[in-house]
C-alpha positions in Angstrom: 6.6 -24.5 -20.4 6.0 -22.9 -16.9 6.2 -19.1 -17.8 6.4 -16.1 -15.4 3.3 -14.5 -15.4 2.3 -11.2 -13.8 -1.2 -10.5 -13.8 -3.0 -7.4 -13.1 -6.0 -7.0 -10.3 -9.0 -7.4 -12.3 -13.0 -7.0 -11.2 -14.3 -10.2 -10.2 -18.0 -11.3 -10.5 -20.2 -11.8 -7.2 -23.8 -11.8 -6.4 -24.8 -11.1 -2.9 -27.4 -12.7 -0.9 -26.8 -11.4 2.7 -27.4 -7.9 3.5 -25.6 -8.2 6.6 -23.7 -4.7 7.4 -20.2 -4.7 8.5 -18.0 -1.8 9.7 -14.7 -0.8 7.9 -12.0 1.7 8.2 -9.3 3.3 5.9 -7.0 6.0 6.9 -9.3 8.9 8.3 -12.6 7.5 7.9 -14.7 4.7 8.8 -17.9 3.6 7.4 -20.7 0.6 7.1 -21.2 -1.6 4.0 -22.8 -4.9 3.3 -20.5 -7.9 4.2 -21.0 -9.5 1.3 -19.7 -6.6 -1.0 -16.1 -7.1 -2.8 -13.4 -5.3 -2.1 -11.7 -2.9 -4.8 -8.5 -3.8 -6.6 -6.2 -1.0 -5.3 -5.9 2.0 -7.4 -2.6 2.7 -5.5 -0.7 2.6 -1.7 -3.1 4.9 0.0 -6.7 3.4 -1.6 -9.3 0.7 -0.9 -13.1 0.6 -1.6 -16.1 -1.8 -2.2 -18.2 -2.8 -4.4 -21.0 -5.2 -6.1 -21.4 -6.1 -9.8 -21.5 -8.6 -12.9 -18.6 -8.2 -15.8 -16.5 -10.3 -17.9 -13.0 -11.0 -16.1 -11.5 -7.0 -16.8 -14.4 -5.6 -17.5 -17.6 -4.8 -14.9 -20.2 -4.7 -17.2 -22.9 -4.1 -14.8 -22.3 -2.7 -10.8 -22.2 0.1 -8.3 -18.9 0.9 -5.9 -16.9 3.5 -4.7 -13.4 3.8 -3.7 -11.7 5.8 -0.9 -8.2 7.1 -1.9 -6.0 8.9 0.8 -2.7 10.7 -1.0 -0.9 13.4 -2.1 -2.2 14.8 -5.5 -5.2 12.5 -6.2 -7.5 15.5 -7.7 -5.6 16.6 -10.4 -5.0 12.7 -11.1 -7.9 11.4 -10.6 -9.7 14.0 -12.6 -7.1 13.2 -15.5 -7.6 9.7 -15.9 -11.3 9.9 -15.1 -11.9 12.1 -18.1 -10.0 9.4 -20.7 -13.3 7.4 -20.2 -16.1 9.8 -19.4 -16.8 13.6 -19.6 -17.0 15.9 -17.1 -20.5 17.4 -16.9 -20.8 18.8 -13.9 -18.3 20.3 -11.0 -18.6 22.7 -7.8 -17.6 23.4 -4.2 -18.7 21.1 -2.0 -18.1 20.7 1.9 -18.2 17.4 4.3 -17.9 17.3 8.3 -16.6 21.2 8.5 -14.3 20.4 5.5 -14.1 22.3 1.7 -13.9 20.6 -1.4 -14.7 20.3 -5.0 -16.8 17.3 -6.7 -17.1 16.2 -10.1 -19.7 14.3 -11.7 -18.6 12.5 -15.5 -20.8 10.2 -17.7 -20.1 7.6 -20.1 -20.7 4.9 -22.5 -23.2 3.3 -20.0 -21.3 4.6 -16.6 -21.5 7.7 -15.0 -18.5 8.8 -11.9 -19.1 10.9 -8.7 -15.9 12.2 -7.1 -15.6 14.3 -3.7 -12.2 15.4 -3.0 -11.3 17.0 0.4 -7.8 18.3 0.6 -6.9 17.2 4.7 -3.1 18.9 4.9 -0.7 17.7 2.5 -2.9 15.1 1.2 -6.2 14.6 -0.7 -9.5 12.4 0.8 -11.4 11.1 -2.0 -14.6 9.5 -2.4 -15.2 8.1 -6.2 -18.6 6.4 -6.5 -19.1 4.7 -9.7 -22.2 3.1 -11.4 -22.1 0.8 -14.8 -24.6 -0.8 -16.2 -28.3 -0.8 -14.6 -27.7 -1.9 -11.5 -30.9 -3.2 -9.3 -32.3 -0.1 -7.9 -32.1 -2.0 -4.0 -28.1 -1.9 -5.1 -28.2 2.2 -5.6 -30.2 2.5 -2.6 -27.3 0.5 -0.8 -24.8 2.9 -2.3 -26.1 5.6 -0.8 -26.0 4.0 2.5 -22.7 3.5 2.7 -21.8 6.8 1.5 -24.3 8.6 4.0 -22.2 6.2 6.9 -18.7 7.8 6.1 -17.5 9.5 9.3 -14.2 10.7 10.2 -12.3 7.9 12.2 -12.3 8.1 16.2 -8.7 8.0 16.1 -8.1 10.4 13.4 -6.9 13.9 14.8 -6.4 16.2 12.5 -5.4 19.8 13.4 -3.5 22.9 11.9 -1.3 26.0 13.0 0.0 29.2 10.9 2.2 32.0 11.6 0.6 35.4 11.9 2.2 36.6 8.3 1.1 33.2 6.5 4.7 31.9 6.0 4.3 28.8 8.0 1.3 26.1 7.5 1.7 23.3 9.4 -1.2 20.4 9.4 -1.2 18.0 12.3 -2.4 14.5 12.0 -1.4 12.7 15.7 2.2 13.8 15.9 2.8 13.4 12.5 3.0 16.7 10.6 3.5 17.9 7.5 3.8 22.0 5.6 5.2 24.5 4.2 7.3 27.6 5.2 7.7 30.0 2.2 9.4 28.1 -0.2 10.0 25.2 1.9 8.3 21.7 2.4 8.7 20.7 5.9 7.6 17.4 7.4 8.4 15.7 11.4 7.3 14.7 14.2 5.9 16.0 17.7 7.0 14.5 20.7 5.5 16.1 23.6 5.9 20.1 23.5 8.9 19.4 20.8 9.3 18.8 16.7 11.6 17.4 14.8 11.9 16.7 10.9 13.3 18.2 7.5 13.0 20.7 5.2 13.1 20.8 1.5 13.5 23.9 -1.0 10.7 23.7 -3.7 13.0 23.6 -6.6 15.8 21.1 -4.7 16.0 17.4 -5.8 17.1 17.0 -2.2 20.2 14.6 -0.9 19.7 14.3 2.6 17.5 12.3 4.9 14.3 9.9 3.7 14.8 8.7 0.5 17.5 11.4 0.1 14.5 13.6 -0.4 15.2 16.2 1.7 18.0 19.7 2.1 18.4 19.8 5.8 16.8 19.1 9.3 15.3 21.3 12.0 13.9 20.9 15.5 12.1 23.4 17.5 10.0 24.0 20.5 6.4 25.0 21.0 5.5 27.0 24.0 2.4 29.4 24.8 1.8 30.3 21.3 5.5 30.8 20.2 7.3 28.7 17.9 11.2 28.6 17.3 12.1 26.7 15.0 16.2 25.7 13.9 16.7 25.4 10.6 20.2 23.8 9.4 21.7 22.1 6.7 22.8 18.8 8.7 20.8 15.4 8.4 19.8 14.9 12.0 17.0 16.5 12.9 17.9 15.7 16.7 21.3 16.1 16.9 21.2 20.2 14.7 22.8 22.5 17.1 23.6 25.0 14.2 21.9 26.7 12.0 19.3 29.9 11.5 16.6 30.2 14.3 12.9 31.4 13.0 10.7 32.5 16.1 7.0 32.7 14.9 4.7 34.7 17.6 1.0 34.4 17.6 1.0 31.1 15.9 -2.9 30.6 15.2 -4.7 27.3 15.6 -4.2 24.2 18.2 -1.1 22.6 18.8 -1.5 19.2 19.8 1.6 17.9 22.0 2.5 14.7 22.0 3.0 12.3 25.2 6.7 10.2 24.7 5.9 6.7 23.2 9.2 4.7 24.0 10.0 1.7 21.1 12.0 -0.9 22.1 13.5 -3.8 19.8 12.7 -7.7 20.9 15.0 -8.7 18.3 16.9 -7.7 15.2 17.8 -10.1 12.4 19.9 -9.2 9.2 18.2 -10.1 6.2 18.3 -10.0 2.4 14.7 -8.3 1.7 11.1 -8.8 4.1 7.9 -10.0 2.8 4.3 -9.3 5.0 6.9 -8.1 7.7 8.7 -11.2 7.7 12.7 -11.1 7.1 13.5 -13.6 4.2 17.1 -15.4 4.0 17.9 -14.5 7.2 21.9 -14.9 8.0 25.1 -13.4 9.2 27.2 -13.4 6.0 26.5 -11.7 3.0 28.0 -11.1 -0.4 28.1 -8.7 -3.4 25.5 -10.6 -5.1 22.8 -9.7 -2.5 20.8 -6.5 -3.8 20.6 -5.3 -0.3 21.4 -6.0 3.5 18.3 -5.2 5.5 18.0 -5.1 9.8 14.8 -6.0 10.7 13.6 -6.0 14.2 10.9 -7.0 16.1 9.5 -4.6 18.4 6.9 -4.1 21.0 3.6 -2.6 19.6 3.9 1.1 18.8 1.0 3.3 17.5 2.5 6.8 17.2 5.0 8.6 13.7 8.6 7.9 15.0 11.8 8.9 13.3 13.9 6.0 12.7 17.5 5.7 11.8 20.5 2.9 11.1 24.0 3.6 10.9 26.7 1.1 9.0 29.8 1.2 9.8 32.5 -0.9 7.5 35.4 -3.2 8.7 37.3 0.0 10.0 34.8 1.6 11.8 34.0 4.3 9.4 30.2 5.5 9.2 29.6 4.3 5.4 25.4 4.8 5.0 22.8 6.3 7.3 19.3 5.1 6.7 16.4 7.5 7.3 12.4 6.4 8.0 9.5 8.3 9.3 6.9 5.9 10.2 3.3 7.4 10.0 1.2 6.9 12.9 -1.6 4.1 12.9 -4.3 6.8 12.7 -3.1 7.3 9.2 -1.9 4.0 8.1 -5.0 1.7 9.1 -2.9 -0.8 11.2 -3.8 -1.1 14.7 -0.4 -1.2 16.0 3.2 -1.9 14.6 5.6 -4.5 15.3 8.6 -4.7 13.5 10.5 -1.8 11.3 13.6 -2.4 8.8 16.3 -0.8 6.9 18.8 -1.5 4.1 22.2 -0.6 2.6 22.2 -1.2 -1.0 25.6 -3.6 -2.2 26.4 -1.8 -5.3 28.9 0.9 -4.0 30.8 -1.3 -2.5 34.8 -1.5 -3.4 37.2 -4.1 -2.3 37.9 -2.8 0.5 34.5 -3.6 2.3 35.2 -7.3 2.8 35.3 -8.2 6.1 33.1 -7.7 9.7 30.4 -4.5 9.5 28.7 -3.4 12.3 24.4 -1.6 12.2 23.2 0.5 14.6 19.6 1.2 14.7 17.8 4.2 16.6 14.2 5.8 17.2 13.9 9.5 17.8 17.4 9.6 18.3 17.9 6.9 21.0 19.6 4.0 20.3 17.7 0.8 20.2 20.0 -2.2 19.3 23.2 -3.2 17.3 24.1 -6.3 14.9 27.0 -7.6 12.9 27.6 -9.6 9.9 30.3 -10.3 7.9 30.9 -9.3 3.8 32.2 -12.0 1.8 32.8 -12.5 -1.6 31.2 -15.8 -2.6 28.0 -16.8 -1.1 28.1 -20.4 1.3 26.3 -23.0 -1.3 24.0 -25.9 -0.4 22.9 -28.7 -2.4 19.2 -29.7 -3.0 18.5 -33.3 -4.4 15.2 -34.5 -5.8 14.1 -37.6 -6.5 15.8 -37.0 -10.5 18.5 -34.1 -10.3 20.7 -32.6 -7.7 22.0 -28.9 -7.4 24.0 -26.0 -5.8 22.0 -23.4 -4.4 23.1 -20.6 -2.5 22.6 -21.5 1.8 19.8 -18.6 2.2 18.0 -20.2 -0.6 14.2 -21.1 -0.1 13.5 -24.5 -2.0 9.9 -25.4 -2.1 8.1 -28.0 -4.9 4.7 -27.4 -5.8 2.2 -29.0 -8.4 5.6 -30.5 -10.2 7.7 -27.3 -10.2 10.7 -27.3 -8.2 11.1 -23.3 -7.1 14.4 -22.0 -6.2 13.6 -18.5 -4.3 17.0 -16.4 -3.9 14.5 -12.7 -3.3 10.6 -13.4 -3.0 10.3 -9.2 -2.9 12.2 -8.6 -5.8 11.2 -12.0 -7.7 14.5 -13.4 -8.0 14.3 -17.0 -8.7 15.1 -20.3 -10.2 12.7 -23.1 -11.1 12.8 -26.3 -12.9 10.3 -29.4 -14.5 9.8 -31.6 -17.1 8.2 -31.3 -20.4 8.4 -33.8 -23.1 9.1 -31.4 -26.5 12.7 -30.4 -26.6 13.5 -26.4 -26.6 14.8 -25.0 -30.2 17.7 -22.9 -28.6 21.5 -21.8 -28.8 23.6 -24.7 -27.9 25.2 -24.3 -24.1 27.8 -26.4 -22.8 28.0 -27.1 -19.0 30.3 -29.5 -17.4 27.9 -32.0 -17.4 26.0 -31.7 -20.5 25.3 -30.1 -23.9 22.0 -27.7 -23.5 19.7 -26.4 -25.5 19.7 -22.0 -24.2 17.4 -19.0 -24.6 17.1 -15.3 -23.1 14.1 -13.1 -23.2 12.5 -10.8 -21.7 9.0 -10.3 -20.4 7.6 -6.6 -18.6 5.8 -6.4 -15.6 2.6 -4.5 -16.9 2.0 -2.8 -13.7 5.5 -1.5 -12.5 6.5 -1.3 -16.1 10.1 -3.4 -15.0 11.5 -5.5 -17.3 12.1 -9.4 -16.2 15.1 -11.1 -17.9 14.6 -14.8 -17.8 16.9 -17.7 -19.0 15.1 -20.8 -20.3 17.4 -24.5 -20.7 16.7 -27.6 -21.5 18.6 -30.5 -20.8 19.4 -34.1 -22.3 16.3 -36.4 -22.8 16.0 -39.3 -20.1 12.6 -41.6 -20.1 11.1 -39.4 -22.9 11.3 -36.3 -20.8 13.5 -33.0 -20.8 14.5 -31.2 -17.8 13.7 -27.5 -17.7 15.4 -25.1 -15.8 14.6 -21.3 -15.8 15.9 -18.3 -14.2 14.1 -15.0 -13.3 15.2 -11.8 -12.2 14.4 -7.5 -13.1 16.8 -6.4 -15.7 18.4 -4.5 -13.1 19.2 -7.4 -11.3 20.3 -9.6 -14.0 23.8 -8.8 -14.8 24.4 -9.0 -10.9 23.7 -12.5 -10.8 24.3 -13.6 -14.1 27.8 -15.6 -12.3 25.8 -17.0 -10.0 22.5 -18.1 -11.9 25.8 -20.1 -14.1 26.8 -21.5 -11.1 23.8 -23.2 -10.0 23.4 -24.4 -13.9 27.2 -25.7 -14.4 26.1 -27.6 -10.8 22.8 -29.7 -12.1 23.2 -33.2 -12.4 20.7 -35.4 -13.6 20.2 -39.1 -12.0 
């Protein structure tokens, strides 16, 4: 039986020949290492590395490597979980290109860790070299080489500002920002001479904005050393014409305004979810089974932090969601450009009443950028699929694809919603299910996803022998998802016929 299975990055063996060097870049930094060196598996979004060694499928048993991590919080973390398998011996002040930091050095059963952490603004730089094993001493030398080749990246331009008093912290990264004032976490955008963004009270859980992250909005201006900023309680940062206006004089440290970069839109499609920046099951009609209606557009290439929002509007014309994003520039991301941005309304407010034609507006920094339509139905438009030994309804929007025997049914590749069916020749041991076709054999279980920690409900039937072969037919989804589409997922099984 064809199982689900989701398995975790693991350390994979390679012995290098060339010593050919190559130049790579993550976030702020850039920096030279051998092009036949392995990439890291990710310790998290905002991480990468390299590295050379012998182990045992999970385990390096013998290697060098470090990894660069780039987020908020990493010291206290990655001190944490560094000292479940080593012990701290060693720690200090250290300093790299004009900026302070600590480092720590732990050793263990046959492994010893280096970490330099950097804090640049709101986030952490890391460096985490790592040695197991004896490694050949031309493979340490080679370690040392690339570390001694990390430089700041040419794009990377970090700066910083305070208020005379020390209330207001801002650090500027392109014209992205991010800081505190008092009690408050702020976070924006500068577009020439201007910013724009939102505020946060430490102790708030937040309900406007990104993510609902946030307590208000504010803009201000930035002229000759004096900043006035408007704080308010409303979600749009550009549209806040009341408030309480802070003027900060003598603001120390440099200010970099920000030319205008314009975005336009090439096209917008409305979509159920996007994979690698792609829009999956693209269409015009959706229904309540669909986790989410997303607008995806194309755009023309874009390098700077933009603010971007999308409106819904229901079958009346009332504003029902708005959909915040900022978009970090390039200089922090590691993309050389952009090309296509997205947002989504979740389904699972909606009442009866949101049947019929909605309308999405989408804007940048507070311009609007395009419009679409589509239509909320109740039941999704079904299709049917026939192989060479069983037919089926599928919803339209569904991806069909057969590979080495399995016939895979994708309804959601980003949230791993699917169907998939093929033959094995022992029958299931199962509760009895009765479909209008046929008498099958039925079970639910459940499997987790060891790296998210989400739990996958999965239905497993088998269906009536024919030519000393039983049909399988499975169905995945998160347990969130499940009960959503457990109608549906019996709709496509009371449809099967076999030939």
């Amino acid at each position: 039986m064809k199982k689900l299975i989701l398995i975790s990055l693991v350390l994979l063996a390679v012995l290098g020949i060339s010593q050919e060097w190559v130049s790579r870049s993550f976030g702020p930094i850039s920096w030279q290492q051998p092009s036949d060196w392995q990439e890291t598996p990710p310790l998290a979004f905002n991480s990468t590395g390299v590295f050379k060694g012998v182990g045992d499928g999970q385990t390096l048993n013998q290697g060098i490597g470090v990894f660069f991590i780039y987020d908020a919080g990493v010291e206290e973390a990655l001190v944490y979980g560094l000292s479940q398998d080593a012990s701290l011996v060693d720690q200090g002040e250290t300093e790299w290109k004009g900026f302070k930091g600590r480092y720590y050095k732990f050793e263990g059963n046959n492994l010893s860790f280096n970490v330099q952490v950097f804090p640049l603004g709101m986030r952490d730089l890391a460096f985490w070299n790592f040695v197991a094993g004896e490694p050949a001493d031309e493979d340490l030398k080679t370690l040392e080489k690339i570390l001694s080749s990390i430089d700041l990246n040419d794009r990377f331009k970090f700066s910083r500002w305070n208020s005379q008093d020390g209330t207001l912290k801002i650090y500027q990264n392109g014209n992205h920002f991010e800081g505190s004032f008092g009690e408050k976490t702020l976070e924006g955008i500068v577009i020439e001479n201007s910013i724009f963004g939102w505020w946060k009270k430490s102790d708030s859980t937040g309900s406007v904005g990104p993510s609902r992250f946030w307590d208000g909005a504010f803009s201000g201006k930035f002229v000759e050393g004096k900043l006035q900023l408007l704080f308010s309680s409303s979600e749009d940062p550009f549209y806040s014409l009341e408030g309480t206006t802070v003027t900060f004089e003598n603001v120390s440290g440099k200010f970099e305004s920000s030319t205008v970069e314009e975005v336009s839109v090439t096209e917008s499609l409305l979509c159920r979810s996007v994979y690698e920046n792609t829009p999956f099951a693209t269409d015009t009609a959706f229904t309540p089974f669909d986790k989410r209606i997303v607008m995806w557009s194309a755009t023309k290439p874009f390098e700077n932090s933009h603010i971007f929002k999308w409106e819904w509007y229901d079958p009346d014309g009332n504003l029902k969601e708005t959909v915040y994003y900022i978009v970090a520039p390039t200089i922090e991301t590691g993309y050389d450009y952009y090309d296509s941005v997205w947002g989504w309304m979740a389904t699972d407010r909606f009442g009866e009443d949101a049947f019929g034609e909605w309308k999405v507006v989408v804007y940048a920094d507070g311009k609007k950028l395009d419009e679409s339509s589509f239509k909320l139905v109740q039941e999704p438009e079904m299709k049917t699929i026939e192989t060479e030994t069983f037919k089926l309804n599928v919803p339209a929007y569904t991806y069909y694809q057969l590979s080495e025997g399995v016939h895979y049914f994708i309804l959601d590749i980003a949230n791993l919603i699917f169907a998939e069916a093929h033959y094995e020749t022992e029958p299931l041991n199962g509760e009895v299910y009765k479909t209008p076709n046929y008498e099958v054999n039925f079970i639910e279980t459940s499997m987790p996803d060891y790296q998210t920690g989400q739990n996958f409900i999965y239905w497993v039937v088998q269906f009536p022998e024919k030519d000393g072969q039983y049909l399988y037919m499975s169905f995945y989804a998160p347990e969130d998802d499940f009960k959503r589409l457990e109608s549906l997922f019996e709709r496509i099984l009371n449809s099967v016929e076999l030939k």
